[in-house]
C-alpha positions in Angstrom: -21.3 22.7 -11.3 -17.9 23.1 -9.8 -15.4 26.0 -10.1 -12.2 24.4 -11.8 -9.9 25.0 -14.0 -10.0 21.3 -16.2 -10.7 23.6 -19.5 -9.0 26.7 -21.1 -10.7 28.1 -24.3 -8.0 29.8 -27.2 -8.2 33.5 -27.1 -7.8 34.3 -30.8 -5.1 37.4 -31.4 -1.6 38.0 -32.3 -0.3 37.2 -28.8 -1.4 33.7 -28.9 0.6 33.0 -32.3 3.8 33.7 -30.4 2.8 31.8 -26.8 1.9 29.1 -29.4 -1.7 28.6 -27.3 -3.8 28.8 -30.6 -5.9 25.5 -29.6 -8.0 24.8 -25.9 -6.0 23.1 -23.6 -7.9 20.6 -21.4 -6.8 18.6 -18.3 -8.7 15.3 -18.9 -8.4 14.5 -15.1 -9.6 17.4 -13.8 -12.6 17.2 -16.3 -13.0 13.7 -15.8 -13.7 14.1 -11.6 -15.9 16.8 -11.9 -18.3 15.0 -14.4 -18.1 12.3 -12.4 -19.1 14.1 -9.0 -21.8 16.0 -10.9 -22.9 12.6 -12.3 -23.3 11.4 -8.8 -24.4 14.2 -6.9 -27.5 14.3 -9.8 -28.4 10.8 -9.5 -28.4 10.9 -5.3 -30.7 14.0 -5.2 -33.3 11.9 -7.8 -32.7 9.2 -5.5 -34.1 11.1 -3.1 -36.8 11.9 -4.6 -37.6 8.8 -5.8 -37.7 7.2 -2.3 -34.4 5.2 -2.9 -36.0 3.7 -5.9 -33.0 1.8 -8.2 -32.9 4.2 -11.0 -31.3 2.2 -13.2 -33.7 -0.5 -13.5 -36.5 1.5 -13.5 -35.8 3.5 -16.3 -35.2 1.7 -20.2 -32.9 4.7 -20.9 -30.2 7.1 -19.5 -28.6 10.3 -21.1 -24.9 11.4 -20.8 -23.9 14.3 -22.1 -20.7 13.0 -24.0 -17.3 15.0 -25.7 -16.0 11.0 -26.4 -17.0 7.8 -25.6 -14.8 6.6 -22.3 -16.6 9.4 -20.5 -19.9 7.6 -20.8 -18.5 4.5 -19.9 -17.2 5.2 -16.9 -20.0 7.6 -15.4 -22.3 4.6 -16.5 -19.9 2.5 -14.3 -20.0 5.4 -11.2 -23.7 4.8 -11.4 -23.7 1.1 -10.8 -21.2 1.2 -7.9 -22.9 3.7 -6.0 
């Protein structure tokens, strides 16, 4: 977990209906490197623990937690450069 600002959620009342900030505003980037560094700083540790076992190989499925689809494909790509 890191402490950034990537993701604003709407707060619903009659102030928001004049700012014009009804929906969440999001700043893919941001969002984007912090999944990414989570990503990696998750699959270090369990390499660690694993003896510096190649994770990937080893395993006949991996998870990702995933709002839309690029995200997966490029934390899948993080994974096989590191």
């Amino acid at each position: 977990m890191d402490h950034q600002y990537d993701f604003y959620k709407p707060i619903l009342s009659i102030n928001n209906f004049i700012s014009g900030s009804e929906y969440p505003i999001v700043d893919g980037k941001v969002s984007m490197d912090c999944y990414i560094g989570a990503m990696k700083e998750c699959y270090n540790k369990l390499k660690q623990k694993k003896r510096g076992e190649n994770l990937i190989d080893a395993n006949d499925y991996i998870c990702f937690h995933t709002p839309f689809h690029k995200m997966v494909q490029k934390a899948f790509d993080a994974l096989l450069k590191i």
